[in-house]
N, C-alpha and C positions, 0 to 999 in steps of 0.2 A: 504494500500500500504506500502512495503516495504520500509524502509529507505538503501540506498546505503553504500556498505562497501566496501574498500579493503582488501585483506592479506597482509603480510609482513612478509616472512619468511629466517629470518637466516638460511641459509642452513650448516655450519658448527656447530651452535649450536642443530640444531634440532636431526643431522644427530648423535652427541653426544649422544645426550638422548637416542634415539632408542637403541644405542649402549648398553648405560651404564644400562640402567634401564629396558629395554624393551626386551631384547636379537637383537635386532640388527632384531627386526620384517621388513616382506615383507611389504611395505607401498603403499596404495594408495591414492595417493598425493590429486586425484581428489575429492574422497570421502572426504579427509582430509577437503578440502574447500569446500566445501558442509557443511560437520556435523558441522564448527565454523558457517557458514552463520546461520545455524539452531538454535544453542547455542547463538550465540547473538543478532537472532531474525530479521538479516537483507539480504537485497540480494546482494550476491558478484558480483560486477565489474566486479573485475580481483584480481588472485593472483598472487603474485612477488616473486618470488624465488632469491636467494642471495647466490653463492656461486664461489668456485674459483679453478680452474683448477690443480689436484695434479703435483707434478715437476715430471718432466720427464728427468732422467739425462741420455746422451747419454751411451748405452750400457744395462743399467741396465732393465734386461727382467721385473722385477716387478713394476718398474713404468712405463712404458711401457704398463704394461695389468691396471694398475691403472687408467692410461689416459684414455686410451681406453675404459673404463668401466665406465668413468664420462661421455666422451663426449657421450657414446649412455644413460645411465642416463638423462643428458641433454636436447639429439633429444629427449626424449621419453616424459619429462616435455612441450616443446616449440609443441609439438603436442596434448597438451591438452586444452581444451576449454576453451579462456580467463586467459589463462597463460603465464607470461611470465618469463625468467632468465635474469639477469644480472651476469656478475664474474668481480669478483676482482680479484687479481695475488696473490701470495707466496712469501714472503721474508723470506728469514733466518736473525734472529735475533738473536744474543745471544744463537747461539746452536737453535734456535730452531724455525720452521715454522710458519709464523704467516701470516692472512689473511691481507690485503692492499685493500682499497677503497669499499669494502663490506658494511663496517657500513655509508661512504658518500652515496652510492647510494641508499643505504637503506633510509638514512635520507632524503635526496633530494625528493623522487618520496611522502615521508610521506610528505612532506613538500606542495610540486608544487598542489598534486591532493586536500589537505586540502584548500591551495589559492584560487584554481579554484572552489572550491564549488565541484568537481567529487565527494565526499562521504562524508557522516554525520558520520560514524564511518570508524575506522582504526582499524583492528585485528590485532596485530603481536606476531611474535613466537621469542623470543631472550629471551636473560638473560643479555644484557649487556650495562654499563652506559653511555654509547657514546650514545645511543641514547634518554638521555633524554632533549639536547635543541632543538630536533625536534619534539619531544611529546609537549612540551612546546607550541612549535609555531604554530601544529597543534590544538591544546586542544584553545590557543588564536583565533583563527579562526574558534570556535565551531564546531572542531570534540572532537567525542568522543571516547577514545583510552583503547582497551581492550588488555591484556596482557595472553596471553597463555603460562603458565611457568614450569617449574620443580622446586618444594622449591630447592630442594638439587642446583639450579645451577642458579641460576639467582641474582643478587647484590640489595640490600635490598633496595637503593636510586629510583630504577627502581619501586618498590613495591610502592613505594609513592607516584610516577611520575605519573601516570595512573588513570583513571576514573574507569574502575571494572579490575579486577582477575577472570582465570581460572587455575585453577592447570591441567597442561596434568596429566592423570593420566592414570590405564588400562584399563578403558573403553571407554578411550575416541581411546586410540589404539589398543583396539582389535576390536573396530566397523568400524578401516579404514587399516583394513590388508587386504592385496591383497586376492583374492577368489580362 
């Protein structure tokens, strides 16, 4: 029998990588959690998606069709089988756009389902160091926390935080491109 797992996926950082390194491949999401289940040998709950609503400033036709293109993104995720989103908001910062309460709920759901015993391991997809006093607290409450990363994009403290390492790599994304 299978040991129980979550996903946990930053959807701003994932959405990155595809971009940056993958060409911005057709993705499917569902496959995607499926092939970590496979890869770390255990059977997925549910997977969490984690992302946040592009600004939509009145007038402007291109965030407009950006919205628009999240939110049926979005429907198309909350209609796959034991999936769920959460978003966080957009603040401008200093010139520049930055996600708000994404890495909390992230933390939080790592946190609650580790307490409750819901899964022996947590898969997540980030790069980023906010999230290592909930790795911590999950990892104290004997989960076991796999990190599915991009060397080029993930903070080295995260790299040490964790029980094993996956490098995303191209086969792990050409084996969950849309058909």
């Amino acid at each position: 029998m299978f040991e129980k797992s979550a996903i946990f996926i930053d959807g701003g950082y994932f959405n990155r990588l595809l971009k940056e390194f993958f060409g911005g491949a057709q993705f499917d999401y569902l496959k995607f959690s499926k092939r970590l289940g496979e890869l770390t040998g255990t059977a997925v709950l549910r997977t969490h998606y984690y992302t946040c609503m592009p600004i939509k400033r009145q007038g402007n036709e291109k965030d407009k069709e950006r919205h628009a293109n999240m939110q049926r993104f979005i429907t198309k995720l909350h209609r796959l089988p034991r999936f769920s989103v959460k978003r966080g908001r957009l603040q401008f910062i200093n010139g520049v756009f930055k996600q708000k309460m994404v890495d909390v709920h992230m933390s939080l759901d790592l946190v609650d389902m580790s307490f409750d015993n819901q899964i022996q391991h947590a898969i997540i997809v980030a790069g980023d160091s906010d999230f290592i006093p909930a790795i911590e607290r999950a990892k104290n409450h004997g989960t076991i926390v796999h990190l599915f990363y991009h060397p080029n994009t993930v903070h080295h403290q995260l790299l040490d935080m964790v029980d094993e390492l996956h490098v995303i790599g191209e086969s792990l994304i050409t084996s969950c491109k849309l058909d």
